[in-house]
Structure formats: structure tokens, C-alpha cells
N, C-alpha and C positions, 0 to 999 in steps of 0.2 A: 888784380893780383891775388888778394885774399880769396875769389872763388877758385878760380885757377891751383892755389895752395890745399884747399877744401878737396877737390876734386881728387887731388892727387894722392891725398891723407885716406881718401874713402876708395880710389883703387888700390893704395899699400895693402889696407885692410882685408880688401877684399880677397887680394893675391895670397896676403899671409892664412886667411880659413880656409883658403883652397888647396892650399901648397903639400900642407900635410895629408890630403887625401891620397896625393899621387905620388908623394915621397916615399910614404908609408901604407903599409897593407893593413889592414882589420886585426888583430889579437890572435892569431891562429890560425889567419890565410896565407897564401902565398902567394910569389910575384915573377909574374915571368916578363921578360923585354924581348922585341925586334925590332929594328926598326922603329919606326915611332910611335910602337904601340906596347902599350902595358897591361899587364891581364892578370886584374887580382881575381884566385878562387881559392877554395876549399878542396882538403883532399878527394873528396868526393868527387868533382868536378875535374880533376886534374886532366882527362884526355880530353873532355869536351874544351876545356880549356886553351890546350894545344891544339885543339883541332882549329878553332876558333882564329886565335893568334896566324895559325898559317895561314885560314881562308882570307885575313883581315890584309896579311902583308901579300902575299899573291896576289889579289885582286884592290889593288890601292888607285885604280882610278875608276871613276864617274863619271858616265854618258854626261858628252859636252861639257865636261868640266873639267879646268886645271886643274893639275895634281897637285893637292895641298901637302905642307910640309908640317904643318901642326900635328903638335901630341896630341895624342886620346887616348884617355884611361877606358878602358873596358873591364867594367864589372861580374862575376860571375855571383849570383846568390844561391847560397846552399838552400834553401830553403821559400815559403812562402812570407814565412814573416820576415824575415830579413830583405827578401825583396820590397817588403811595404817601407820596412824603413830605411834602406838604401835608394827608394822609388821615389817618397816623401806622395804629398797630396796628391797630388799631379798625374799618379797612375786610377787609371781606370780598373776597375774588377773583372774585368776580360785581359787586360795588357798582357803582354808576354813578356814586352821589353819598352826601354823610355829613354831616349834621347835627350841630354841634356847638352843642347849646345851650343849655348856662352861656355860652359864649362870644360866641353869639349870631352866628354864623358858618359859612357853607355851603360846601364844597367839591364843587367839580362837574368833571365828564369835558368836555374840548371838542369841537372839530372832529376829534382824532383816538379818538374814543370809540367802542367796537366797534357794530358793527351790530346785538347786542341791548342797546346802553344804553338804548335809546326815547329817546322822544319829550321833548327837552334841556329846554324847557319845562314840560312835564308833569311831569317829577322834580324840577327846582328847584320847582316848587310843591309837593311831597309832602314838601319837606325845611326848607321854609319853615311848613309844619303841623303839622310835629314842633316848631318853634318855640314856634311860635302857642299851643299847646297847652302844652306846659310852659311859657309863661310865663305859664298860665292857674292852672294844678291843681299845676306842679311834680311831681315826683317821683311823686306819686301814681297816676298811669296804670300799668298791665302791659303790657309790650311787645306785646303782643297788641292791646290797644286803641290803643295809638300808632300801630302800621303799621297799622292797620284805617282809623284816624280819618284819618289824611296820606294814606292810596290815595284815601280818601272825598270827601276837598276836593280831592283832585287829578284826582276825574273817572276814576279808572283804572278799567279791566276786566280783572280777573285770572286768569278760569276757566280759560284757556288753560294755563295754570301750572300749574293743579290736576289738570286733565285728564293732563297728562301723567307722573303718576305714581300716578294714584289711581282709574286706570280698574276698579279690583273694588272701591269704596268703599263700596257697598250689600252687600258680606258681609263687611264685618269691623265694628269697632266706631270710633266717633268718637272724634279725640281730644278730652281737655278744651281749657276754655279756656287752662288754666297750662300744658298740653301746646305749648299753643302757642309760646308763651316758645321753649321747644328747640326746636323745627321753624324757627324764624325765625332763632336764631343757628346754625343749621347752614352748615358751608361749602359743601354741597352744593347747587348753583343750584336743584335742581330741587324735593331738599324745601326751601329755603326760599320758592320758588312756591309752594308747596302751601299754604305757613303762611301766605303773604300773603292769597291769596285765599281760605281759613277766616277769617283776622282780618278783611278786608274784608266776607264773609257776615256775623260778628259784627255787625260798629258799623252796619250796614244794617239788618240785622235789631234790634237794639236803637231808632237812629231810627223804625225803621217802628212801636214802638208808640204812637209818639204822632204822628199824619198831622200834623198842625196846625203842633206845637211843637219835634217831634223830639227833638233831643241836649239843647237847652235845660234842661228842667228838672232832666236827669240828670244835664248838668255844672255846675250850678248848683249842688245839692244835694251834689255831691262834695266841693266847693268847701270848703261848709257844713261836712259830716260829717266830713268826712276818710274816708270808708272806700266801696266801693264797693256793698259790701251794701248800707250803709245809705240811700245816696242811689239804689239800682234801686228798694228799698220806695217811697221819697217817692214817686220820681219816676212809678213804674211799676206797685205794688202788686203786686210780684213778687219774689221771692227769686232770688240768684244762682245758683242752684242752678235753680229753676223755669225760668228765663230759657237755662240751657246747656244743659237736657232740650230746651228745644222748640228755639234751634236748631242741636242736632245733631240731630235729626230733620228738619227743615227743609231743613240742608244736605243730609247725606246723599240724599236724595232729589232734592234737585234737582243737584248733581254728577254722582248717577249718571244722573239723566236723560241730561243734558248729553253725558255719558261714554257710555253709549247710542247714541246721535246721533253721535258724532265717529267710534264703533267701525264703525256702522250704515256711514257714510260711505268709510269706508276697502275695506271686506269689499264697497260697492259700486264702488270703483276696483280693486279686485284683480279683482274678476267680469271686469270690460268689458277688463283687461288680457289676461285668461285666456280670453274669450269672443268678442274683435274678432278676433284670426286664422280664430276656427272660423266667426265670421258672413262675413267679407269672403270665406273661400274657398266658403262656401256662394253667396254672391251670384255669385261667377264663373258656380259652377258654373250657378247658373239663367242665366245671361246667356249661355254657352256652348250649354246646350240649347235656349235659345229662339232663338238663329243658327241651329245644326239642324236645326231645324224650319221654320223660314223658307226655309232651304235643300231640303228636301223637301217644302214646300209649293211655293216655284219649280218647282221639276222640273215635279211632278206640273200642274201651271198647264202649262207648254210642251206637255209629252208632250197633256193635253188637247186646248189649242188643234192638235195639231197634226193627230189624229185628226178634229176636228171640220173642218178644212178638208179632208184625204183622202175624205170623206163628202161633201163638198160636192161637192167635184170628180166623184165617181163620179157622185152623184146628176145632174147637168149632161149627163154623156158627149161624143158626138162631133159635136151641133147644130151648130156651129161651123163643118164640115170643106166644100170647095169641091163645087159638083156637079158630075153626070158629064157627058162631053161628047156620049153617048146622048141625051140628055133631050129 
């Protein structure tokens, strides 16, 4: 009875220093509602803001998932330092945006968010699927499957991330999936690119076994199991273990294709950098001899013409000349 009394004393608590975040806006922001979503910004922000609020309430469901009825605060920060401290610890030095979702609560980059934050609506939806998603399965997803699943309903394309640190990916070995885990909480932009667009191949590659139904019966059956072995057997008739062999072989290959392709491209911009001086001074040079030549083609035309009338002329001679006054 007394833990149970405890327990209940530390959720009053905790409802009551949350309560006033979403009751009330920051000293100077403002508040806009639809539906179940609320969206504190700064005049700054005001259309991104609305813009935001629409895309949130139009698109309110999530591949294979119920449509939840919970509130979410959605955050707009004016600024960089206000994002650090609306973000707290927790955000990375690359983040754009950070999901906080026991809380049920998104903070996002505004109008002054760097020019690799992307696309402002596209990551409020990838942070709104981390939502979505634990307030489905809770806890029970690997960080791997979370940013795999929120890039997934967010429509992203990641390769570009990938590619750019993992161009020898076809000679060395794949990471696992739990590998993945570290690669995504790295501070480093580039490997946590890397980790996104592996977690993304994942949750892709897992839908793609089943064309039809997709992620449905797999997070259904997680729901069920509790455990992730057990619901890829239901779902999929595959072991977690069978399911990471084929795609790290899947990736790999298709990375490095990719990775191929972008090298292929580069090694063709350095050629035509390296090879447009030697073609352009080639073309003078044909464009100089063929004046040249046009030049001693003139001549030779005159000098012709000119013998061919001396030849005329002799040929004629003195018919012309008056007669003599003998005659």
C-alpha cells in the first residue's frame, strides 16, 4: 500500500512539472491548437509554424500503426541556443530535432536552422514516428529499428550519408544490427549517417517481406511476444539472426554499388577538369590550321587566276592595233 501511495505521489509530481509546459507557451511565444496537436513558436516562425501544425494534423497516421489519440506538444525554437535548452543533453551537435516521447513532445530547429537541418517538415514527421511507435511497442524497439522506422514514414532517402564514409563497404565486413545502436549515438555527423541509412535498409528490408502486409504482422506480433525474435518467426518465418545475414548482404552490395556510381562520377568530373584545357587548346589549334590553309588556298586561287588571264591575254595578241596608213 505505501509503495503503491509512493508511486502515485511521484506520478502527481511528475504530471504537475509537465503540465505547465503544455498549458503554457515560453514568455513571448505563442500557441496555436488543432486537433491534438499544439505548437508553441516565435513570431519568427509563425508560418513555419502553421505550416507544421497542418502537415502534423493531415497526415496523423503511421505505417501499421493505430491512430493514436494522445496530445503532443510540438516545439518551435527561435534560435540555436534555445533549441540547446528546450533539447536539454540528449540532443547531439548535428540534431535538427529530438523527440521526447514519455512526454509526448517534439522539439524542432526554426527558421534559423542550418542548411543541412532538411527538410523542417520532413523531420517533424520522423520525430512524430518515434512517437507513434513507442506509444505502440514502448520500450521495446532497438534504436536501430526506431530511426529505421521514423526515416521510413518520413519518406527520407539516406544513401547520401552512407556513401559518404563507407565508400570501401564491399571489403570489409557489415555491421550487426546492435552495432548499430553505437553508430547512431555517435557525435560524429557522418557516422551517425551512416547508421541512419543502415537502419533505414533494415526496416525496408524487413517490410519488403511481406509485399501485401509489410511491418503489420511484425509489429503486431511484438506487441504480442514482447521480444523481437519471437514475433520475426510469427511474422516472417525467419530467425533474427537469418533476417541480419541477408540484409547485410543485401546492403553491402547495394551501398557499394551506389558507392561505385558516385566514385564512377567524381573520377568523371576530375577527367573533363584535367582534359578540357588539353581538348580546348587542341581545337584552337585545328581552328588555327584550318585559317592556314584557307589562307594558302586563297593565294594559290589568285596566283591561278592570275596566270590564266596572262595566257589569255598572250593567246589574243596585237588584233586590236590600228592599220597602216600604206594599206
Amino acid at each position: 500500500m505505501r509503495r503503491a501511495l509512493c508511486a502515485l505521489l511521484l506520478l502527481a509530481a511528475a504530471w504537475v512539472a509537465w503540465a505547465p509546459r503544455v498549458a503554457a507557451a515560453p514568455i513571448g511565444a505563442r500557441r496555436i491548437d488543432r486537433g491534438r496537436y499544439t505548437v508553441i513558436h516565435y513570431a519568427g516562425d509563425a508560418v513555419l509554424a502553421a505550416s507544421m501544425l497542418d502537415a502534423a494534423v493531415t497526415r496523423d497516421t503511421f505505417p501499421w500503426l493505430p491512430r493514436s489519440s494522445t496530445r503532443i506538444l510540438i516545439m518551435v525554437a527561435p534560435d540555436a541556443v534555445t533549441f540547446r535548452e528546450w533539447a536539454g543533453q540528449s540532443a547531439f551537435p548535428w540534431s535538427a530535432a529530438l523527440a521526447f516521447v514519455d512526454q509526448h513532445r517534439v522539439v524542432v530547429q526554426g527558421h534559423r536552422a542550418p542548411g543541412n537541418a532538411g527538410d523542417p517538415l520532413q523531420v517533424l514527421r520522423h520525430e512524430l514516428a518515434h512517437i507513434a511507435l513507442h506509444d505502440y511497442l514502448g520500450d521495446l524497439p532497438p534504436r536501430w529499428f526506431d530511426e529505421g522506422y521514423a526515416s521510413y514514414a518520413a519518406g527520407e532517402e539516406r544513401t547520401e550519408g552512407f556513401l559518404q564514409t563507407n565508400a570501401a563497404l564491399v571489403f570489409r565486413a557489415m555491421p550487426t544490427l546492435a552495432a548499430l545502436d553505437t553508430m547512431l549515438s555517435n557525435s560524429r555527423a557522418t557516422d551517425a549517417r551512416a547508421g541512419y541509412a543502415l537502419a533505414l535498409r533494415a526496416v525496408t528490408d524487413l517490410a519488403n517481406l511481406d509485399r501485401e502486409r509489410g511491418l503489420a504482422p511484425l509489429l503486431s506480433a511484438w506487441k504480442e511476444r514482447q521480444s523481437f525474435d519471437l514475433a520475426i518467426r510469427r511474422a516472417y518465418a525467419l530467425t533474427s539472426e537469418q533476417f541480419e545475414r541477408r540484409w547485410q548482404q543485401q546492403a553491402r552490395w547495394q551501398f557499394a554499388f551506389l558507392s561505385l556510381a558516385a566514385d564512377s562520377a567524381i573520377v568523371a568530373a576530375a577527367c573533363l577538369l584535367l582534359l578540357g584545357p588539353l581538348y580546348r587548346r587542341r581545337r584552337r589549334e585545328q581552328r588555327e590550321r584550318l585559317a592556314a590553309m584557307r589562307e594558302r588556298e586563297a593565294i594559290t586561287e589568285r596566283a591561278a587566276r592570275s596566270q590564266a588571264l596572262d595566257m589569255l591575254l598572250q593567246s589574243i595578241g596585237p588584233s586590236g592595233a590600228p592599220p597602216s596608213p600604206d594599206a
